[in-house]
DRENVOFI-924887 format. One record per atom (N, C-alpha, C, O): residue in three letters; atom name; x, y, z; residue number from 1; chain. Coordinates in steps of 0.2 Angstrom, whole numbers, padded with zeros to 4 digits. Last residue first. Example, Ala and Ser with C-alpha at 12.3 -4.5 7.8 and 13.67 -1.06 7.14 Angstrom:
// DRENVOFI-924887
residuo atomo X Y Z num cadena
SER N 0064 -0011 0035 2 A
SER CA 0068 -0005 0036 2 A
SER C 0064 0000 0039 2 A
SER O 0067 0006 0040 2 A
ALA N 0066 -0028 0039 1 A
ALA CA 0062 -0022 0039 1 A
ALA C 0066 -0016 0039 1 A
ALA O 0071 -0017 0042 1 A
This chain:
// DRENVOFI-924887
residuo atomo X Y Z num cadena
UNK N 0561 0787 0342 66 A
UNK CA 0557 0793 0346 66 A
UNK C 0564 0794 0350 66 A
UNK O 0564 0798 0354 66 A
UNK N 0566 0774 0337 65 A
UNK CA 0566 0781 0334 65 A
UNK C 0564 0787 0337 65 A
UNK O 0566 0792 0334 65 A
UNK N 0562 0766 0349 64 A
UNK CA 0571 0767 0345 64 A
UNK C 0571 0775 0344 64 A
UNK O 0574 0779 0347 64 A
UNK N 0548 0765 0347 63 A
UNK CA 0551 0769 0354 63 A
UNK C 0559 0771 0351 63 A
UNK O 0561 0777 0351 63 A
UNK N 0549 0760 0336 62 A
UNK CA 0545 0766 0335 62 A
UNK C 0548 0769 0342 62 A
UNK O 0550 0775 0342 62 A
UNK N 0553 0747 0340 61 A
UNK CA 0557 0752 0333 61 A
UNK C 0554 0757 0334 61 A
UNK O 0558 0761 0332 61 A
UNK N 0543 0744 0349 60 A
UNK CA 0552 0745 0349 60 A
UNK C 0553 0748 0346 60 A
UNK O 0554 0754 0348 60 A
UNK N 0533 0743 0341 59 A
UNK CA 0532 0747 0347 59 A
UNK C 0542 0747 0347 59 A
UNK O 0545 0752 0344 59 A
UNK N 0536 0731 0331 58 A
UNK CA 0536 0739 0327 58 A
UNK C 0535 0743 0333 58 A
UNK O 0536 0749 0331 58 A
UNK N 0537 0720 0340 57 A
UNK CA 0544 0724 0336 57 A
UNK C 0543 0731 0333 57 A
UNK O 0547 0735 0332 57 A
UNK N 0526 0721 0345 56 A
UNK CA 0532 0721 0350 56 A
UNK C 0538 0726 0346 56 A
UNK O 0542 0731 0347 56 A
UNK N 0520 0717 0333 55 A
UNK CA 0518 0722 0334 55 A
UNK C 0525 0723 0341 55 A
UNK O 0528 0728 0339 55 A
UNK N 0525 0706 0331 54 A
UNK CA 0529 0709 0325 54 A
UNK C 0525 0717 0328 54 A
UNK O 0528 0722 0326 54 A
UNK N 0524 0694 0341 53 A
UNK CA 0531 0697 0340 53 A
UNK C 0532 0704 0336 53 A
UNK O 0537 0707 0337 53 A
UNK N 0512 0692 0351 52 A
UNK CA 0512 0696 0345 52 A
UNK C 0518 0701 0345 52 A
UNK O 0518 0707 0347 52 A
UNK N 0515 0687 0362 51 A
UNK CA 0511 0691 0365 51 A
UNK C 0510 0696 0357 51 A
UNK O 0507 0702 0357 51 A
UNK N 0520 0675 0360 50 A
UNK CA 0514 0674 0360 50 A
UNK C 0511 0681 0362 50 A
UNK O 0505 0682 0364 50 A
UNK N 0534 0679 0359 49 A
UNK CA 0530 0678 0353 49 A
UNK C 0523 0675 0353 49 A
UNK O 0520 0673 0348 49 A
UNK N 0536 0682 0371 48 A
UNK CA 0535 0687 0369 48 A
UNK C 0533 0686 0362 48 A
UNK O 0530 0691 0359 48 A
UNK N 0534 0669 0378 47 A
UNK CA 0529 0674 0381 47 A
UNK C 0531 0681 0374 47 A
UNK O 0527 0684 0372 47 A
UNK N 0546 0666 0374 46 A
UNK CA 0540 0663 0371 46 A
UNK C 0534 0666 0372 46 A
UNK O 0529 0666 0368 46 A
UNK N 0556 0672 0379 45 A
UNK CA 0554 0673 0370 45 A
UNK C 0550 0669 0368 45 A
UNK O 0548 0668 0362 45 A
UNK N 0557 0669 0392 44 A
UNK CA 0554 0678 0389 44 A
UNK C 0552 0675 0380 44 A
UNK O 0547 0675 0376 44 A
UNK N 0559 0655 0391 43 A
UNK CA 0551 0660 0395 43 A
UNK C 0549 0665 0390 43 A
UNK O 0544 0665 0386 43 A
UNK N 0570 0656 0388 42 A
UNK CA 0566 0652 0380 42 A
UNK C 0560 0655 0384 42 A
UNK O 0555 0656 0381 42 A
UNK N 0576 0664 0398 41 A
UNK CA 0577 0667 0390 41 A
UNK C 0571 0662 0385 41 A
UNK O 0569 0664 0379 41 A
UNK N 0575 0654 0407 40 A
UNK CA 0573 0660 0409 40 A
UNK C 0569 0665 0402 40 A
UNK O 0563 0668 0401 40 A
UNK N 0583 0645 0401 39 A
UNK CA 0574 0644 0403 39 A
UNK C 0573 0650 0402 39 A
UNK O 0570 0652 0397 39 A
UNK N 0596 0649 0401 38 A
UNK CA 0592 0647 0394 38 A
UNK C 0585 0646 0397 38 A
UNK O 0580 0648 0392 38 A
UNK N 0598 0650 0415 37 A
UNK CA 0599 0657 0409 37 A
UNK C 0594 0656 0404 37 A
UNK O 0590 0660 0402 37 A
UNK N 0597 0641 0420 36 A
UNK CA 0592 0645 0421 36 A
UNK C 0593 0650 0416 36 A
UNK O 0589 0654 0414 36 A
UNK N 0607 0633 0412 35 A
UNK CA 0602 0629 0410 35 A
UNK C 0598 0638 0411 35 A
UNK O 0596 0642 0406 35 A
UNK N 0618 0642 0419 34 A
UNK CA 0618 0638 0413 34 A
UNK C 0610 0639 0408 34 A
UNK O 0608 0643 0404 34 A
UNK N 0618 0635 0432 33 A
UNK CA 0614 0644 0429 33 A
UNK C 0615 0645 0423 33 A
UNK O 0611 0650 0422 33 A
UNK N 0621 0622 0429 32 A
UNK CA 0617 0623 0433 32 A
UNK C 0613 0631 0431 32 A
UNK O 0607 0632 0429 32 A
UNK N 0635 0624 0424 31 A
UNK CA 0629 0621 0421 31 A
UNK C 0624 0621 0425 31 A
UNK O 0620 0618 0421 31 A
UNK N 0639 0629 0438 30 A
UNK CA 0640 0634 0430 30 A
UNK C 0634 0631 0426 30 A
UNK O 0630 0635 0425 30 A
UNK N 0638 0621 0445 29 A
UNK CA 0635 0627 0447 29 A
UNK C 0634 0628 0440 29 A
UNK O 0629 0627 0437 29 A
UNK N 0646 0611 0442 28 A
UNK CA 0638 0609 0442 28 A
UNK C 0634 0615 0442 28 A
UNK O 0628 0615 0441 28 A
UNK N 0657 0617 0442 27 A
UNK CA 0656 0614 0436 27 A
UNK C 0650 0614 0436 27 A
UNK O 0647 0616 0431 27 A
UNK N 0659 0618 0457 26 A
UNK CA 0659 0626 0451 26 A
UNK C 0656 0620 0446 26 A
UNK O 0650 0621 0446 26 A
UNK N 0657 0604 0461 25 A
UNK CA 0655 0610 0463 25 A
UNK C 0653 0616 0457 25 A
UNK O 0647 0618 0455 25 A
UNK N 0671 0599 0455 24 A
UNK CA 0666 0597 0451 24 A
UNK C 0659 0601 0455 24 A
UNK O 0654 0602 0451 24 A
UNK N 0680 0609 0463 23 A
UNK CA 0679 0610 0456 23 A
UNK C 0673 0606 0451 23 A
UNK O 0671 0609 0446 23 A
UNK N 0676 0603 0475 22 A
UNK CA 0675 0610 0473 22 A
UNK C 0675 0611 0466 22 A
UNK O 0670 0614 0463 22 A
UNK N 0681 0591 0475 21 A
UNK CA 0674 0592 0474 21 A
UNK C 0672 0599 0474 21 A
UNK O 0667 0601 0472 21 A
UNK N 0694 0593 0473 20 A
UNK CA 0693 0590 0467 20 A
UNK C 0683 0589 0467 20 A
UNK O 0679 0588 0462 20 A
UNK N 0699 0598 0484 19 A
UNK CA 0697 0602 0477 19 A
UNK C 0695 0601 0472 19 A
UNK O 0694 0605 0467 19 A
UNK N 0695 0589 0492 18 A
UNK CA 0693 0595 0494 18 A
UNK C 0692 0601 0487 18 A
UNK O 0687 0605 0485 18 A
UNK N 0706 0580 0487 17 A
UNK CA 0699 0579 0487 17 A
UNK C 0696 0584 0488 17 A
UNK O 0691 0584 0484 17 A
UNK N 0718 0586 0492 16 A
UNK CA 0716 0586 0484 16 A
UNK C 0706 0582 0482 16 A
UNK O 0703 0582 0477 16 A
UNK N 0716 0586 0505 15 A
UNK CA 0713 0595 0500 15 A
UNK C 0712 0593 0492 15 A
UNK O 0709 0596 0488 15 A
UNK N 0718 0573 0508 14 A
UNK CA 0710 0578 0510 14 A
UNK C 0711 0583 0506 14 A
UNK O 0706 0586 0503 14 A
UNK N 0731 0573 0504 13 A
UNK CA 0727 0569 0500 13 A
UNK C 0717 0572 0504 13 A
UNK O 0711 0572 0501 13 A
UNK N 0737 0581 0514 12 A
UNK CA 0739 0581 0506 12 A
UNK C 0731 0579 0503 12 A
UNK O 0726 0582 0502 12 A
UNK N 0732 0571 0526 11 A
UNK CA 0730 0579 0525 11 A
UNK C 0731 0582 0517 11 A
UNK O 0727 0586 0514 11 A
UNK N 0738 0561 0524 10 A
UNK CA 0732 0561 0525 10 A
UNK C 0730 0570 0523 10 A
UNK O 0726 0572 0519 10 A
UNK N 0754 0564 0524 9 A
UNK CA 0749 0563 0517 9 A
UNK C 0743 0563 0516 9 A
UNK O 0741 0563 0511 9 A
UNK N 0756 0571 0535 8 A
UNK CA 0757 0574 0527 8 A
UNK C 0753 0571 0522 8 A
UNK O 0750 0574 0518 8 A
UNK N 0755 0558 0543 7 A
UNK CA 0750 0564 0543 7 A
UNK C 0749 0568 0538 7 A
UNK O 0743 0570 0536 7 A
UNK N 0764 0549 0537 6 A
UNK CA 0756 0549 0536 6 A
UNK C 0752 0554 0536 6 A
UNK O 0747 0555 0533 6 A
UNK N 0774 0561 0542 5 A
UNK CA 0774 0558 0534 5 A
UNK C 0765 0558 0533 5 A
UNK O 0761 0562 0531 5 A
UNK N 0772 0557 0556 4 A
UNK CA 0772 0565 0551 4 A
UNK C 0769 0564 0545 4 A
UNK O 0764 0566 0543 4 A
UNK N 0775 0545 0557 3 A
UNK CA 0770 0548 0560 3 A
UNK C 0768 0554 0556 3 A
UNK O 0763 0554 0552 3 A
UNK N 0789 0544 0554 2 A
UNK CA 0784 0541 0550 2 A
UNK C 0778 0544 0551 2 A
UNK O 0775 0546 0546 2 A
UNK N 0793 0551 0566 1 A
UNK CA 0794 0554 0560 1 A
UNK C 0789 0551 0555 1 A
UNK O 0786 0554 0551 1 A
């Protein structure tokens, strides 16, 4: 019987660790695609104000309008 018990609790005690690094897992994931979203995004907008924002912008607006 005692047998059991520890068994129950060794295995209780593996999934709550099991979850507890899944979750800091998702957590680093998240912040991790997090960060590439914003590179990704300070790339395009800087590539795109170096490529001369205001002509980009009047191409846009004129494609909008057509």
């Amino acid at each position: 019987h005692e047998q059991q018990v520890f068994k129950c609790l060794v295995i209780s005690s593996v999934q709550v660790k099991y979850l507890v690094t899944h979750v800091q897992l998702r957590r680093i994931y998240l912040r991790f695609s997090l960060h590439i979203c914003l590179a990704i995004f300070s790339v395009v907008f800087l590539f795109y104000l170096q490529a001369g924002w205001k002509e980009n912008l009047a191409t846009f607006y004129c494609e909008l309008k057509n």
